[in-house]
C-alpha positions as CSV (number, residue, x, y, z in Angstrom):
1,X,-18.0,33.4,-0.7
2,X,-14.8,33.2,1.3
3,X,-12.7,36.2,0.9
4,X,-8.9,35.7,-1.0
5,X,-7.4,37.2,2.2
6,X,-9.1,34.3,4.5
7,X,-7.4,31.2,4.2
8,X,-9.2,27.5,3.7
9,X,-7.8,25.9,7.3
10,X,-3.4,25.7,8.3
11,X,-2.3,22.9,6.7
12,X,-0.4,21.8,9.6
13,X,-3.6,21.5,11.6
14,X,-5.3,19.8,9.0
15,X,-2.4,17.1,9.0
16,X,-1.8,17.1,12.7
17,X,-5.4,16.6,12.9
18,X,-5.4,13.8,9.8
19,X,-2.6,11.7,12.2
20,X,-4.8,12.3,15.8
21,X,-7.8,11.2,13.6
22,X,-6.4,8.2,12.1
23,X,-4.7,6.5,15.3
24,X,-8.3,6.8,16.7
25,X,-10.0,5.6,14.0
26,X,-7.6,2.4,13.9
27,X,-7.9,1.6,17.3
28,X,-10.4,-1.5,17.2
29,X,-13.9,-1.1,18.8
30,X,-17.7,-1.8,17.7
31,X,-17.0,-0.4,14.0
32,X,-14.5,-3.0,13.4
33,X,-16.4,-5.8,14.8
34,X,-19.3,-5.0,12.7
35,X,-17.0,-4.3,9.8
36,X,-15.2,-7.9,10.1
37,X,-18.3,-10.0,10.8
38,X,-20.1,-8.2,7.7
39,X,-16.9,-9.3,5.4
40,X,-17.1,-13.1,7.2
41,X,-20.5,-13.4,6.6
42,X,-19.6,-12.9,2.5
43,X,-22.5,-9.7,2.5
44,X,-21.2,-6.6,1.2
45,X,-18.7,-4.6,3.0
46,X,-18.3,-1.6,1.3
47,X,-22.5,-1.2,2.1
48,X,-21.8,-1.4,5.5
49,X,-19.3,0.8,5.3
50,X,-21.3,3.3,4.0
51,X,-23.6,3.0,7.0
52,X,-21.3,3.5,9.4
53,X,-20.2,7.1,7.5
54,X,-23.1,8.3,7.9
55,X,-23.5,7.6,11.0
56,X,-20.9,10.1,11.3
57,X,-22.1,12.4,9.2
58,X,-25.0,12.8,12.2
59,X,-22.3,13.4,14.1
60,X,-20.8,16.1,11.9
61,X,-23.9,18.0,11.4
62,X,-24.6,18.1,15.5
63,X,-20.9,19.6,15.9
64,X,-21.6,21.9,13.2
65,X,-24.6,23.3,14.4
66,X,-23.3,24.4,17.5
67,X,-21.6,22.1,19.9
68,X,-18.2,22.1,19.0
69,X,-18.3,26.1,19.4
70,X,-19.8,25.1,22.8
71,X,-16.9,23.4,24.0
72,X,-14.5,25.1,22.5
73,X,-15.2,28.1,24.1
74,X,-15.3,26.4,27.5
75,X,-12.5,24.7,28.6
76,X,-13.9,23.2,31.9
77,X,-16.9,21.5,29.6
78,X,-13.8,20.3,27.2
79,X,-11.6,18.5,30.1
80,X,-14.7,16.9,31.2
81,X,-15.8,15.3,28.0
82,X,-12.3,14.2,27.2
83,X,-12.2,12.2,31.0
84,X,-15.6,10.8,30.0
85,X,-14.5,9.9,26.9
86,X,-11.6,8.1,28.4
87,X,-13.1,6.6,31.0
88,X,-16.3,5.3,28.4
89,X,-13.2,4.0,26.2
90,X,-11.7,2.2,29.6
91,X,-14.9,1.0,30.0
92,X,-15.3,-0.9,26.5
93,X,-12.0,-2.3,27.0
94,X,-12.7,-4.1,30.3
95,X,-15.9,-5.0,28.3
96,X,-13.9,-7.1,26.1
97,X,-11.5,-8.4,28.4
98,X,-14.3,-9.6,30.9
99,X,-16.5,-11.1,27.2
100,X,-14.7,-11.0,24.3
101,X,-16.7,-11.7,21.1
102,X,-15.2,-13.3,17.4
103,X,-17.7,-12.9,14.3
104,X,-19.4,-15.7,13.2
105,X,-19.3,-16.5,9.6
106,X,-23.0,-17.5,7.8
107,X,-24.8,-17.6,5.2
108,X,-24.4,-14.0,2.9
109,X,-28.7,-13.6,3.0
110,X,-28.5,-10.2,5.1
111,X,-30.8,-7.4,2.8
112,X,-28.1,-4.9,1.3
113,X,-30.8,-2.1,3.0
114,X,-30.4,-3.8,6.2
115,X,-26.4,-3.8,6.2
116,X,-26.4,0.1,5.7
117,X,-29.0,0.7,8.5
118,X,-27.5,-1.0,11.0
119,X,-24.3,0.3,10.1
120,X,-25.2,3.9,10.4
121,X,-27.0,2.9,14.2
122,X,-23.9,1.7,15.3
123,X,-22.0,4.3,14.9
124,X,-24.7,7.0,14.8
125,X,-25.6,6.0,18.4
126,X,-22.5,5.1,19.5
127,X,-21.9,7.9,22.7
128,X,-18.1,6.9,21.8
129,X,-18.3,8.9,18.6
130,X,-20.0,11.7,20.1
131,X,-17.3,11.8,22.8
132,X,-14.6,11.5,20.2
133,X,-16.0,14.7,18.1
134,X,-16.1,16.9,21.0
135,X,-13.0,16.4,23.3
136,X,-10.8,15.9,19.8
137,X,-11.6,18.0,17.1
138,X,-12.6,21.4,19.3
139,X,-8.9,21.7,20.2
140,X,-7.7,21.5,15.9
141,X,-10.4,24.9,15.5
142,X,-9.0,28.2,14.5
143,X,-10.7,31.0,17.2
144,X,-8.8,33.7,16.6
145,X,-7.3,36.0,13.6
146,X,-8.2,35.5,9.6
147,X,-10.4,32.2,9.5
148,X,-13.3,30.1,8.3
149,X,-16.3,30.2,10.5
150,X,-16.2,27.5,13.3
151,X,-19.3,25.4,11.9
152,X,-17.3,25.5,8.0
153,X,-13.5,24.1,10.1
154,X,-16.1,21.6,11.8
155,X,-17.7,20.5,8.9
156,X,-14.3,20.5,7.3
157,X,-12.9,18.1,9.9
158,X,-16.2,16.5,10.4
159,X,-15.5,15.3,6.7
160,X,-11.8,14.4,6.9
161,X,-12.8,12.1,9.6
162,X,-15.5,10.7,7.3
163,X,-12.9,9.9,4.7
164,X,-10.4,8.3,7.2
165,X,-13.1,6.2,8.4
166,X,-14.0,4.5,4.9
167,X,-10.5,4.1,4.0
168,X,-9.7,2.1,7.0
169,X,-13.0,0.5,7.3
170,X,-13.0,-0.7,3.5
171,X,-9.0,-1.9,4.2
172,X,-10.3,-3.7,7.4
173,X,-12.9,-5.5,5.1
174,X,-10.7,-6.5,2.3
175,X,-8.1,-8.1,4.5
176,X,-11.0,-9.4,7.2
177,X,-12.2,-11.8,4.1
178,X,-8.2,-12.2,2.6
179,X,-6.7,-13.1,5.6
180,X,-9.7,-14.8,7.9
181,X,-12.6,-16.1,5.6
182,X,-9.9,-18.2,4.1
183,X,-8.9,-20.6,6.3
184,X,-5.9,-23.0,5.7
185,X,-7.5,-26.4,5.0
186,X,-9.9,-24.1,2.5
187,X,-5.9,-23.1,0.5
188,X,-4.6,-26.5,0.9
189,X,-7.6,-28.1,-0.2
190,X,-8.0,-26.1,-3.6
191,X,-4.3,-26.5,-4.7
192,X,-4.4,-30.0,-4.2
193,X,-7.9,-30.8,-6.1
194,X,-6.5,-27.9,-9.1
195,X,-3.0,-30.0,-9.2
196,X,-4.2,-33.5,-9.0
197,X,-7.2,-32.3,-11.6
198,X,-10.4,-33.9,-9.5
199,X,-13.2,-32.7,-7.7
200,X,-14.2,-32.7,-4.4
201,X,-16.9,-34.9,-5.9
202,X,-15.3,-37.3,-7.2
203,X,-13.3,-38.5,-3.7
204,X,-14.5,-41.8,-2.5
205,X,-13.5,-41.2,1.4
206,X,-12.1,-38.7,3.6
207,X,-9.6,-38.7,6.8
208,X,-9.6,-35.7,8.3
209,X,-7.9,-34.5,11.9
210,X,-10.0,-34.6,14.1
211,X,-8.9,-33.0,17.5
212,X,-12.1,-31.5,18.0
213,X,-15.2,-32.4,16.9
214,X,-15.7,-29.0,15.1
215,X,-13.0,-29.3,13.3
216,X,-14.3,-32.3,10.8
217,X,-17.2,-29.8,10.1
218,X,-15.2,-26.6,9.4
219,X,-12.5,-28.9,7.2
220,X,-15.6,-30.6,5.1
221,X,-16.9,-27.1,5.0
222,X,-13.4,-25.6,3.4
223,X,-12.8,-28.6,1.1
224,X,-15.5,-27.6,-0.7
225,X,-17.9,-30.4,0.7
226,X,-20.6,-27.6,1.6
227,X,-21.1,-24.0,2.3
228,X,-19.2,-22.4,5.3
229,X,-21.7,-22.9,8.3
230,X,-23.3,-25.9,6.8
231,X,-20.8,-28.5,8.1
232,X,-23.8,-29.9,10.8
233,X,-26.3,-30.0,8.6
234,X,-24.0,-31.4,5.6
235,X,-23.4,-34.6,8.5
236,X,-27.4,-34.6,9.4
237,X,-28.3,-35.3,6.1
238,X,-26.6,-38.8,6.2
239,X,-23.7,-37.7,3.8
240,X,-21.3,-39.6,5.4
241,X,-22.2,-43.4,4.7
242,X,-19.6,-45.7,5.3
243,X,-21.5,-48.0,2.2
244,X,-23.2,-47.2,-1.1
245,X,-21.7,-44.0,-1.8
246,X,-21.9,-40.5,-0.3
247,X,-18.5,-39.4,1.6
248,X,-17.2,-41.9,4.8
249,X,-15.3,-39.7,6.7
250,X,-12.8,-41.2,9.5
251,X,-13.1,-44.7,8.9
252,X,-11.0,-46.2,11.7
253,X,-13.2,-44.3,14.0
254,X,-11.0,-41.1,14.4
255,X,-8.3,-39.9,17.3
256,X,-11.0,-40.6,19.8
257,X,-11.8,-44.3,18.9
258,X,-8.5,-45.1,17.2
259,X,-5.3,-43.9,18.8
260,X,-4.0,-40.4,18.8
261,X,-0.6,-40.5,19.7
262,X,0.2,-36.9,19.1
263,X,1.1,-37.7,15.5
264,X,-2.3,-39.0,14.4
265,X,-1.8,-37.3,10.9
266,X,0.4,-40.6,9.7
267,X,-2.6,-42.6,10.8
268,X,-4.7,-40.4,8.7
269,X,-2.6,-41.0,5.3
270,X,-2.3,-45.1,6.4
271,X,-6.0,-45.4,6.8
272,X,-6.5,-44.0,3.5
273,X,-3.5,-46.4,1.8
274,X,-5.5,-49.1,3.5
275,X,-8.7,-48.6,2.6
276,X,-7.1,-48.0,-1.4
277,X,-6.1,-50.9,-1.2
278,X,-8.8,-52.9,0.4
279,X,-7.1,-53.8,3.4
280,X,-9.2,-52.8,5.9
281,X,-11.2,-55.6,7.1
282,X,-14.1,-55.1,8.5
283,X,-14.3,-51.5,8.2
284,X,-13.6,-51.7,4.3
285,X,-15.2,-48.8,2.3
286,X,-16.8,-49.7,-1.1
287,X,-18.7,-47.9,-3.2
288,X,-22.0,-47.8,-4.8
289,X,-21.4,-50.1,-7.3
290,X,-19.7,-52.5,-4.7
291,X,-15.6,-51.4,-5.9
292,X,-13.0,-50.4,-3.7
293,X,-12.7,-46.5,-3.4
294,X,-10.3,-45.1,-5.7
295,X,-9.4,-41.8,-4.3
296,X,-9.5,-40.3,-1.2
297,X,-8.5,-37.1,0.3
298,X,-6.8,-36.9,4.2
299,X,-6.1,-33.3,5.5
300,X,-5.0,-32.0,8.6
301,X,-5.4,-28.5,10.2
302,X,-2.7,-27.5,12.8
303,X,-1.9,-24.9,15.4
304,X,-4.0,-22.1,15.6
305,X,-6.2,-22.9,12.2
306,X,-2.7,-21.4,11.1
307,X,-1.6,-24.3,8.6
308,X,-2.7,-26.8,7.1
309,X,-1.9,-29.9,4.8
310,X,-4.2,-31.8,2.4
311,X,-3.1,-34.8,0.0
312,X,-5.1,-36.5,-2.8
313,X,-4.5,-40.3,-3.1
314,X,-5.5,-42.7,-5.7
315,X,-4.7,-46.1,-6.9
């Protein structure tokens, strides 16, 4: 039992501490990454978070048991774990300069056990959080005069950094899925089928801007045409017919084979007009029953996959 006279741990080196901790913890590295690609990938972040805590927890407990009194009570060992912490952290920087790496979004099948496992590797035998524990949170222990024990302040700080590490992990998550699994064309495309009250179904053909070839899968895949990640095997399953139903996509043949004068979203909304109203010649779209379409959906994603417009016509 801690004696009345002993007090819990300064609060002004628990906050001091709480400020150091979080600018580290914010600073993006493998955590992040893994955090990002779990919430892309539509599997469970807050599971994945939990791996990566206790990860840290190992990390906690080895501190506790002895090593942070180790280097606390050596000051040479302490300046040489900081400059090999630094220089590891230089390291991983040039890494990602030299390769740098986006998540890929796929299917959600990853096992929930799996997530959590690989989480707590990661950071569990991550030398970087090793590094961090022993160069930063030695120097926020009490040595001297009425204190805890050094293991009870390490555990104590082990755990503050535990806490600061959900709470930005989980945010990191929650905005990694707001802000990048929703893609423009996926935005424009469900306010325009909600307002003009159709399906994605129930379009008859599709001109879509096609600058790069990936970018007629990723738009199919965000108008709803098929899962994100599917937009190959979606077009190698012959959904794109040009007669007798499914979705014709481009039918003038795209920027490539038609023109693309650096405006080629006009062209988009006239080869749709066309093709509405059967003017198209030879490359006329009907459908299965032999009709002229009689809607069709043209979209167009700009810039940086930072906008995007999508319009539903019909005749």
């Amino acid at each position: 039992m801690i004696a009345p006279n002993v007090p819990f741990m300064d609060s002004g080196l628990l906050f001091s501490f709480l400020v150091v901790d979080l600018l580290l913890v914010c600073v993006p590295g493998a955590d992040w990454a893994y955090v990002i690609a779990t919430a892309l990938r539509g599997a469970r972040v807050p599971r994945a978070v939990a791996g990566l805590v206790c990860g840290y927890a190992l990390h906690t407990a080895l501190a506790a048991a002895g090593l942070a009194v180790l280097v606390a009570g050596s000051p040479r060992l302490l300046t040489a774990l900081t400059v090999a912490g630094a220089g590891y952290l230089l390291w991983l920087g040039w890494g990602v300069l030299r390769r740098p790496a986006a998540p890929q979004a796929g299917p959600a099948e990853t096992a929930q056990g799996r997530l959590f496992l690989r989480g707590a590797t990661i950071s569990g035998l991550n030398p970087k959080g090793l590094l961090l524990y022993l160069s930063v949170l030695p120097q926020f222990l009490t040595l001297r005069g009425a204190r805890l024990p050094v293991p009870a302040q390490t555990a104590a700080l082990g755990l503050l950094h535990m806490a600061c590490c959900a709470a930005v992990y989980l945010t990191v998550g929650v905005l990694a899925r707001a802000l990048l699994a929703a893609r423009p064309a996926a935005v424009s495309g469900r306010l325009v089928f909600g307002r003009a009250g159709v399906r994605p179904a129930e379009i008859d053909l599709a001109e879509i801007y096609d600058a790069f070839t990936y970018m007629t899968l990723v738009t199919l895949e965000d108008l709803g045409y098929c899962a994100k990640g599917e937009g190959g095997a979606f077009v190698q399953k012959g959904r794109l017919p040009v007669r007798g139903g499914g979705l014709p996509v481009n039918t003038d043949g795209g920027g490539l084979s038609a023109h693309h004068p650096g405006m080629r979203g006009l062209f988009l909304l006239v080869e749709a007009v066309r093709q509405l109203r059967g003017e198209a010649g030879e490359r006329q779209v009907r459908r299965a029953d032999g009709t002229w379409p009689a809607l069709a959906v043209a979209s167009g994603t700009g810039g940086w996959f930072c906008s995007s417009g999508t319009v539903v016509l019909g005749r």
